[in-house]
C-alpha positions as a printed NumPy array, in Angstrom:
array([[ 49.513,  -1.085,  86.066],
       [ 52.813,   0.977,  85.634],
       [ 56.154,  -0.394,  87.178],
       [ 57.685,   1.163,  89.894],
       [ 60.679,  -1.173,  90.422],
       [ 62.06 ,  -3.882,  87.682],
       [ 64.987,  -6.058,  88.215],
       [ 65.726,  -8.471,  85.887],
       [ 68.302, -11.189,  86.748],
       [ 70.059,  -8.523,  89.154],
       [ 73.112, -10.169,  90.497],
       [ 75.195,  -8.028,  93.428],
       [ 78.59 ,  -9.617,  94.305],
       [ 81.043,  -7.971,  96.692],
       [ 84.56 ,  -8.719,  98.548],
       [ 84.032, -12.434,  96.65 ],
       [ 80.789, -12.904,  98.132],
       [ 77.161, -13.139,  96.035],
       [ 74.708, -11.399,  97.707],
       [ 72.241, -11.412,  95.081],
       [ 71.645, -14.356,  92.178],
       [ 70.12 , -13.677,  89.276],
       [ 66.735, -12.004,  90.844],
       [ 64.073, -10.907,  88.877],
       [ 61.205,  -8.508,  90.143],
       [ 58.75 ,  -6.31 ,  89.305],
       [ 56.749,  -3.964,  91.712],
       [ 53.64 ,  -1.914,  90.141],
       [ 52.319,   1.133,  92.017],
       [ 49.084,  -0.512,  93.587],
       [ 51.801,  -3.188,  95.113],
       [ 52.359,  -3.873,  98.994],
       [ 55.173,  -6.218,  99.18 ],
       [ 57.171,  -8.038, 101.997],
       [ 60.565,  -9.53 , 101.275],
       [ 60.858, -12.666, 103.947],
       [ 63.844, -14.674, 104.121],
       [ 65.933, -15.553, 107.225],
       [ 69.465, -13.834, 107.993],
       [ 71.7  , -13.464, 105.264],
       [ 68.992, -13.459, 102.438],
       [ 69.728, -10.94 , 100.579],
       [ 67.126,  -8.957, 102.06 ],
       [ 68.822,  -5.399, 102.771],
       [ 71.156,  -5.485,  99.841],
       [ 67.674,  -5.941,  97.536],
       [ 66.168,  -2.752,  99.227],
       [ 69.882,  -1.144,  98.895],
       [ 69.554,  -1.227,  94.885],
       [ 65.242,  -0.743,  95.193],
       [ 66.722,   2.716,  97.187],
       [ 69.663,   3.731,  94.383],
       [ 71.963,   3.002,  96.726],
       [ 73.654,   0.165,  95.464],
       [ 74.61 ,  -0.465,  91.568],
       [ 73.83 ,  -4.01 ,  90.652],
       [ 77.139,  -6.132,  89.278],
       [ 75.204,  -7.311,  86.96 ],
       [ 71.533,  -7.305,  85.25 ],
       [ 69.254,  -4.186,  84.92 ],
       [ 67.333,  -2.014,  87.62 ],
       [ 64.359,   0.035,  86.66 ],
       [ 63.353,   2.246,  89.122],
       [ 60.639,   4.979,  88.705],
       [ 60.983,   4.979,  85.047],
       [ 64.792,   5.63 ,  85.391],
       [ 67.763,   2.837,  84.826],
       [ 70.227,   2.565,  87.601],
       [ 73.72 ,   3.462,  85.723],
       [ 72.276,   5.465,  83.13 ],
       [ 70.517,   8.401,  85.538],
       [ 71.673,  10.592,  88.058],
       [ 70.916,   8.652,  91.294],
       [ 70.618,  12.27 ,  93.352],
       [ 67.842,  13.233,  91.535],
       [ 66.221,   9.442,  92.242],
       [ 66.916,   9.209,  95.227],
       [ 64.131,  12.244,  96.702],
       [ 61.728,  10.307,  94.724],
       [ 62.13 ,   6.966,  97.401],
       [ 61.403,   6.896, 101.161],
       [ 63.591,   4.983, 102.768],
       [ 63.597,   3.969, 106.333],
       [ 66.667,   1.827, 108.057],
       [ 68.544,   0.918, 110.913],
       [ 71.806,   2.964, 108.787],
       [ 69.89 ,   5.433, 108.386],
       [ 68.297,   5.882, 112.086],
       [ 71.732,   6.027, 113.76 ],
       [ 72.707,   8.198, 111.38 ],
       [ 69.768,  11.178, 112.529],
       [ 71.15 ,  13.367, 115.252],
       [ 70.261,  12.663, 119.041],
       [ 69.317,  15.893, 120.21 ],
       [ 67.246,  17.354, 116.788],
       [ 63.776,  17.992, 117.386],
       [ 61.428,  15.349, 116.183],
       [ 59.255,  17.722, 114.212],
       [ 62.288,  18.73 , 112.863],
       [ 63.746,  15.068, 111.934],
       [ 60.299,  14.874, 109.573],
       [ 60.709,  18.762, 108.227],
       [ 64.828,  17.739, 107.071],
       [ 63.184,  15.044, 104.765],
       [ 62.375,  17.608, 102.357],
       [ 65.72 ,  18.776, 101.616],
       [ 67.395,  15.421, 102.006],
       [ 69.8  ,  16.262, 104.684],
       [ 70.231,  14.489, 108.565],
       [ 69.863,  18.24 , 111.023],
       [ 68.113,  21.309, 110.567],
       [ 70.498,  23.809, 109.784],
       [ 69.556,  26.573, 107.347],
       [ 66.953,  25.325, 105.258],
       [ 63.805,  27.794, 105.086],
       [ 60.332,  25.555, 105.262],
       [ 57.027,  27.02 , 104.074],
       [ 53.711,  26.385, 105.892],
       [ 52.556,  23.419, 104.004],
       [ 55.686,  21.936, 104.88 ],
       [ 55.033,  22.24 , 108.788],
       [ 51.745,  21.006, 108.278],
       [ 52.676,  18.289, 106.377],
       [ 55.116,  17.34 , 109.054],
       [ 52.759,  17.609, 111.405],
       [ 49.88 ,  15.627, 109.832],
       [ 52.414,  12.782, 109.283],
       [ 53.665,  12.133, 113.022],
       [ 50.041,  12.523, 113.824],
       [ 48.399,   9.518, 111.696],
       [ 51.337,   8.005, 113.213],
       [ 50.559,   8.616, 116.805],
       [ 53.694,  10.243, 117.591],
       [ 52.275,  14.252, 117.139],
       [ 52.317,  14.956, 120.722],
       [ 56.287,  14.469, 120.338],
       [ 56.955,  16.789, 117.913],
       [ 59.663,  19.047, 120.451],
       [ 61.192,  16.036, 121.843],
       [ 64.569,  15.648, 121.125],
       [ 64.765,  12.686, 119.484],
       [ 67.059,  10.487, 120.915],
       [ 65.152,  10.615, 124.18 ],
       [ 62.585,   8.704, 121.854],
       [ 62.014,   4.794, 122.782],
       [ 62.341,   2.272, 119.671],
       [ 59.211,   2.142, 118.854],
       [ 58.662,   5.876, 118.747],
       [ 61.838,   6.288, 116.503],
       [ 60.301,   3.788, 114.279],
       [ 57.215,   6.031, 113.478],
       [ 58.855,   8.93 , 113.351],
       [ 61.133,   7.255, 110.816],
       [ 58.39 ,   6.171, 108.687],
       [ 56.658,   9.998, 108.761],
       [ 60.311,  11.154, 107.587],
       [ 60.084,   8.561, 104.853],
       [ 56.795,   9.867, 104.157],
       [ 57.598,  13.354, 103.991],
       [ 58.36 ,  14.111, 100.511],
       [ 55.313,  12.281,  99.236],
       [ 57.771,   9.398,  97.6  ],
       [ 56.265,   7.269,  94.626],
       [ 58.011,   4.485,  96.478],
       [ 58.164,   3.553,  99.815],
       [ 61.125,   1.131, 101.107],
       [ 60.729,  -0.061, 105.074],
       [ 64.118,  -2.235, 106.541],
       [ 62.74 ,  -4.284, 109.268],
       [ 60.413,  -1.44 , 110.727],
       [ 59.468,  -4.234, 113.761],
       [ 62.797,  -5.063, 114.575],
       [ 63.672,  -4.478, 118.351],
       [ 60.241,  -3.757, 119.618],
       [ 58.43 ,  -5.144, 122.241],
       [ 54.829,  -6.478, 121.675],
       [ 53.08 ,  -3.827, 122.037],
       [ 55.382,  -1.343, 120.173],
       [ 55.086,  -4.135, 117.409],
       [ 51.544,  -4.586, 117.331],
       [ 50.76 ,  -0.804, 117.251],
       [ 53.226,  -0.017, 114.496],
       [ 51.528,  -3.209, 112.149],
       [ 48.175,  -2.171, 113.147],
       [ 49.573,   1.381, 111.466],
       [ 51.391,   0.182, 108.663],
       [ 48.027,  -2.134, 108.01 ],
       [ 46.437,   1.191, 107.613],
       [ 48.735,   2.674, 105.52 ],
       [ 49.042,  -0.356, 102.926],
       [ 45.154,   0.164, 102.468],
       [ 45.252,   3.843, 101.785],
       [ 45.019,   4.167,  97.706],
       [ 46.906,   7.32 ,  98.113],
       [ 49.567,   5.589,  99.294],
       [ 53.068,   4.897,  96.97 ],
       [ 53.896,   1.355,  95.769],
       [ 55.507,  -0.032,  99.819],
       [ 58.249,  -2.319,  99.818],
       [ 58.434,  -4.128, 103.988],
       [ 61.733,  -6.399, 104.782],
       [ 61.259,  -8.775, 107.197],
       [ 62.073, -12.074, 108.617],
       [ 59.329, -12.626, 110.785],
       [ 55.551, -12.945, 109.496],
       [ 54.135, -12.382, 112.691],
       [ 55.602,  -8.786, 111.91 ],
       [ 53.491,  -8.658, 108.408],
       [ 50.566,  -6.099, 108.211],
       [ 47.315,  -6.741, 107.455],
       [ 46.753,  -5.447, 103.534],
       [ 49.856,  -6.596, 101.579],
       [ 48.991,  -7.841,  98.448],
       [ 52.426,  -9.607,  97.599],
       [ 55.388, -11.662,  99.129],
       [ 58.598, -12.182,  97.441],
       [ 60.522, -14.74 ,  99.515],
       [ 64.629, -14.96 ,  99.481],
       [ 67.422, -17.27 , 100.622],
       [ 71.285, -17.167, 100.365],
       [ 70.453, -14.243,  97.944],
       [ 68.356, -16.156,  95.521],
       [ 64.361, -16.021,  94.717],
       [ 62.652, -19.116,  96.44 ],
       [ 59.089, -17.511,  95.193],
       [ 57.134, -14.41 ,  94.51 ],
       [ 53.819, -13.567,  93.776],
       [ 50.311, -12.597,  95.359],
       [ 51.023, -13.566,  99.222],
       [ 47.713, -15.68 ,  99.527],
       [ 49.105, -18.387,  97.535],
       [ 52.466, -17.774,  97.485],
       [ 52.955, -17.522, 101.264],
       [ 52.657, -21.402, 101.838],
       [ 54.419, -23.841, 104.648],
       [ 56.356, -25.177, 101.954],
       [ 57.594, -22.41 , 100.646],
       [ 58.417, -20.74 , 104.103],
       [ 60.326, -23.741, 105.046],
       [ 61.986, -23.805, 102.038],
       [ 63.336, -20.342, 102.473],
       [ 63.828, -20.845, 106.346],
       [ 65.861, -24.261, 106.162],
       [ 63.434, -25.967, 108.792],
       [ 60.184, -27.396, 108.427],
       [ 57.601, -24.782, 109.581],
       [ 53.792, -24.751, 109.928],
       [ 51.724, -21.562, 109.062],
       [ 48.449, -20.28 , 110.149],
       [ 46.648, -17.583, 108.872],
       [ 43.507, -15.836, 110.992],
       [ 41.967, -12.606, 110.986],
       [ 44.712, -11.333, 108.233],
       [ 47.622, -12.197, 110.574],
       [ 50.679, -14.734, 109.648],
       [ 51.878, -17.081, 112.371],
       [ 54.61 , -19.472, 111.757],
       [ 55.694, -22.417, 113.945],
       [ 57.557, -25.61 , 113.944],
       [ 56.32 , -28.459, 112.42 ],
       [ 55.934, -31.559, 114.889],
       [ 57.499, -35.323, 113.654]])
């Protein structure tokens, strides 16, 4: 399989502080990974140099064929979808959700005067709808809830057909429901062999989707393990990376973690 993402012994250190330790990671194109570790991990600053937004202080990125420090990161950058909590806040209130998907294609955060073609509508269109959230499109979309901005994020991310798809803690803040119908999608997605090579942050495994083929786990910005998530994705390992004895349970392709007793 071809690479999509290679770090090797990345190390990210800022204001004194080490973020990231020596990591080492490779993601092919068939991949579906989650990053797991607790607060603090490492977790966002990882996806931060995965998106070309963050130069490593040390080691070597390879991302989409192209090495962070020797490429221009603007022309990178289109080739990632990226969703975030940065990111969301930074997408204006009162733009048109259809229209929050259709800015994707030029890179920018509000319509302004871009011309779209056709395709590009439909695109748009055919994205928020396999996300559930077509019957939105002329909402404004800060009168969105959570878990509506989440989707809509994710069709954005989607939009320019990325070879790479990057999601920071797509479950965070939403109710059960809102949770369960976004993994149920995201399930879907990891399964489609169209899809790009998807990258999911986390902290909670009751938040990862049925269909992801591979876990790397993280704590105080250092590997704990990494490989295919059925074997990898162990109580020992999870409590290792959590600081706390945990139990795990697996059933019906859902994660469940819990303390362990004694």
């Amino acid at each position: 399989m071809t690479a999509v993402l290679e770090m090797a012994d990345v190390t990210v250190v800022r204001a004194g502080a080490k973020l990231l330790d020596t990591v080492s990671w490779t993601v092919d194109e068939r991949d579906r990974w989650i990053v797991l570790g607790p607060n603090g991990a490492g977790k966002t600053t990882l996806l931060q140099v995965a998106a070309a937004l963050l130069h490593p202080t040390s080691g070597v990125t390879g991302i989409l064929g192209e090495v962070l420090g020797t490429t221009n990161v603007f022309e990178l950058r289109p080739r990632i979808g990226l969703t975030s909590a940065a990111l969301a806040d930074r997408l204006p209130a009162r733009e048109r959700v259809a229209d929050v998907v259709l800015t994707a294609s030029y890179a920018v955060l509000g319509r302004w005067r871009e011309r779209y073609e056709g395709y590009d509508e439909q695109r748009a269109t055919l994205l928020l709808d396999a996300l559930g959230v077509a019957a939105l499109a002329n909402r404004q979309f800060g009168t969105l809830s959570e878990g509506e901005r989440k989707r809509v994020q994710i069709a954005r991310a989607l939009m320019t057909d990325p070879e790479l798809l990057l999601l920071d803690e797509p479950a965070a803040g939403l109710d059960l429901g809102g949770r369960e119908d976004l993994v149920r999608r995201l399930g879907g997605l990891a399964r489609d062999l169209a899809a790009p090579a998807i990258v999911l942050v986390t902290h909670h495994v009751e938040e990862i989707p049925d269909g992801f083929t591979h876990v790397l786990m993280l704590r105080a910005g250092s590997v704990v393990a990494a490989g295919p998530i059925a074997t990898t994705l162990t109580a020992g390992n999870l409590s290792t990376t959590f600081g706390s004895p945990l139990n795990l349970r697996r059933q019906d392709g859902r994660w469940t973690a819990f303390g362990a007793s004694g």
